[in-house]
SELO-567286 format. One record per residue (C-alpha): residue number from 1; residue in three letters; chain; x, y, z. Coordinates in steps of 0.25 Angstrom, whole numbers. Layout:
N
<pt num="NUM" residu="Ala" chaine="A" X="X" Y="Y" Z="Z"/>
...
//
This chain:
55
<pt num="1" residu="Unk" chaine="A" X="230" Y="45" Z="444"/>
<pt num="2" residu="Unk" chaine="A" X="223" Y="57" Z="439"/>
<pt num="3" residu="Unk" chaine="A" X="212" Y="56" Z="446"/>
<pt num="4" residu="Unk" chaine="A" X="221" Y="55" Z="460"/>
<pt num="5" residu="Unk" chaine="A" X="232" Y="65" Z="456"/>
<pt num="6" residu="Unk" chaine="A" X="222" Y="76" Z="445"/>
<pt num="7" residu="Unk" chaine="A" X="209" Y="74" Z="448"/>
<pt num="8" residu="Unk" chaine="A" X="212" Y="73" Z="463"/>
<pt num="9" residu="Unk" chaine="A" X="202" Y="60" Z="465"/>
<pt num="10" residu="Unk" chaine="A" X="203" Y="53" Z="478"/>
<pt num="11" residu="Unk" chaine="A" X="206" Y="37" Z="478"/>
<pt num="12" residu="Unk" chaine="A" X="192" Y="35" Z="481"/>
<pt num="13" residu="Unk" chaine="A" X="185" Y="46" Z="470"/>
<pt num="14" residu="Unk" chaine="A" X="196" Y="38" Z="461"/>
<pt num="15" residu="Unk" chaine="A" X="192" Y="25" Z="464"/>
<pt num="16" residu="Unk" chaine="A" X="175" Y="27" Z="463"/>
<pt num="17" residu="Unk" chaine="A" X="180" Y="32" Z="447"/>
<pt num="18" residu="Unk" chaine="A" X="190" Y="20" Z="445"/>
<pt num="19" residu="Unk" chaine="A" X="180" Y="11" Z="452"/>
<pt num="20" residu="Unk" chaine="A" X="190" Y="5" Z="461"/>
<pt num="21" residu="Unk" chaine="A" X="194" Y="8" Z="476"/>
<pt num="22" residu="Unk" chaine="A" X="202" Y="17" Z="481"/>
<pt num="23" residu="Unk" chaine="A" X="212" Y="7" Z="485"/>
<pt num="24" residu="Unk" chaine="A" X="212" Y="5" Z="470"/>
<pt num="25" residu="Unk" chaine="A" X="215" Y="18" Z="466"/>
<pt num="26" residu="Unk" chaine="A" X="226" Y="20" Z="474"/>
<pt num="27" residu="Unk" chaine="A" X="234" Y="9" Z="471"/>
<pt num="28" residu="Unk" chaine="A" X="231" Y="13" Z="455"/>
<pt num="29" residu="Unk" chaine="A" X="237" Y="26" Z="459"/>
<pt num="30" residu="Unk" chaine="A" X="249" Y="21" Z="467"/>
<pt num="31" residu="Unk" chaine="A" X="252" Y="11" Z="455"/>
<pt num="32" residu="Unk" chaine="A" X="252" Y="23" Z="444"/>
<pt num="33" residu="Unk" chaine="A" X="262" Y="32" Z="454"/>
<pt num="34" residu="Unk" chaine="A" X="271" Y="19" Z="454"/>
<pt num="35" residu="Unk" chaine="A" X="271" Y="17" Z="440"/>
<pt num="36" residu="Unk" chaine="A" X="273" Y="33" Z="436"/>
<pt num="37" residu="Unk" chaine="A" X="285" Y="34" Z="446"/>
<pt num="38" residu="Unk" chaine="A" X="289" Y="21" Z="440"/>
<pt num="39" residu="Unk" chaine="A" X="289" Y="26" Z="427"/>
<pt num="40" residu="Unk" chaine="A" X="294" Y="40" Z="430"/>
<pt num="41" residu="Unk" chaine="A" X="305" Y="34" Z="439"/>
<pt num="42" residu="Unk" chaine="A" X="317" Y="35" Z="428"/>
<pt num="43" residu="Unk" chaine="A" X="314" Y="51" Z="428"/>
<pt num="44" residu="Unk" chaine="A" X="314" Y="52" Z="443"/>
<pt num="45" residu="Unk" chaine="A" X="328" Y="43" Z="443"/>
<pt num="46" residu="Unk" chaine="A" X="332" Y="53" Z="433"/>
<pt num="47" residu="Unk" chaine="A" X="328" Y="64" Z="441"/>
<pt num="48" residu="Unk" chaine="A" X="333" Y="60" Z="455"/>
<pt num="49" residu="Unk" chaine="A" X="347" Y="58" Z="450"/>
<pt num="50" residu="Unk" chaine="A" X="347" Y="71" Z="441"/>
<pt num="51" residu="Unk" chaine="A" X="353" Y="80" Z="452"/>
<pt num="52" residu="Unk" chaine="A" X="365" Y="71" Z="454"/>
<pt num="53" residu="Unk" chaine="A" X="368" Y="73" Z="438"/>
<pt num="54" residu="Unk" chaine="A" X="367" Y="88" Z="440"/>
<pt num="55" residu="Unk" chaine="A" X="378" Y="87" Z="449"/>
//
């Protein structure tokens, strides 16, 4: 993900360091954005339902 989001590398330029396809890449990619919401998800449920607290 650094290289995607940081060092601005495309799926290809990604790949040819990796030594997989691009295809590869991008379901690497898609699979750590699944497990981070996942693992930030008790946060956003907390901060979704904030403003009704407020009230």
């Amino acid at each position: 993900m650094d290289m995607y989001y940081t060092q601005d590398l495309n799926l290809r330029e990604i790949g040819v360091q990796l030594g997989v396809s691009e295809s590869r890449v991008s379901q690497l990619i898609s699979k750590s954005i699944a497990q981070l919401r996942q693992m930030l998800s008790p946060w956003r449920n907390d901060t979704d339902r904030s403003h009704l607290r407020a009230q």
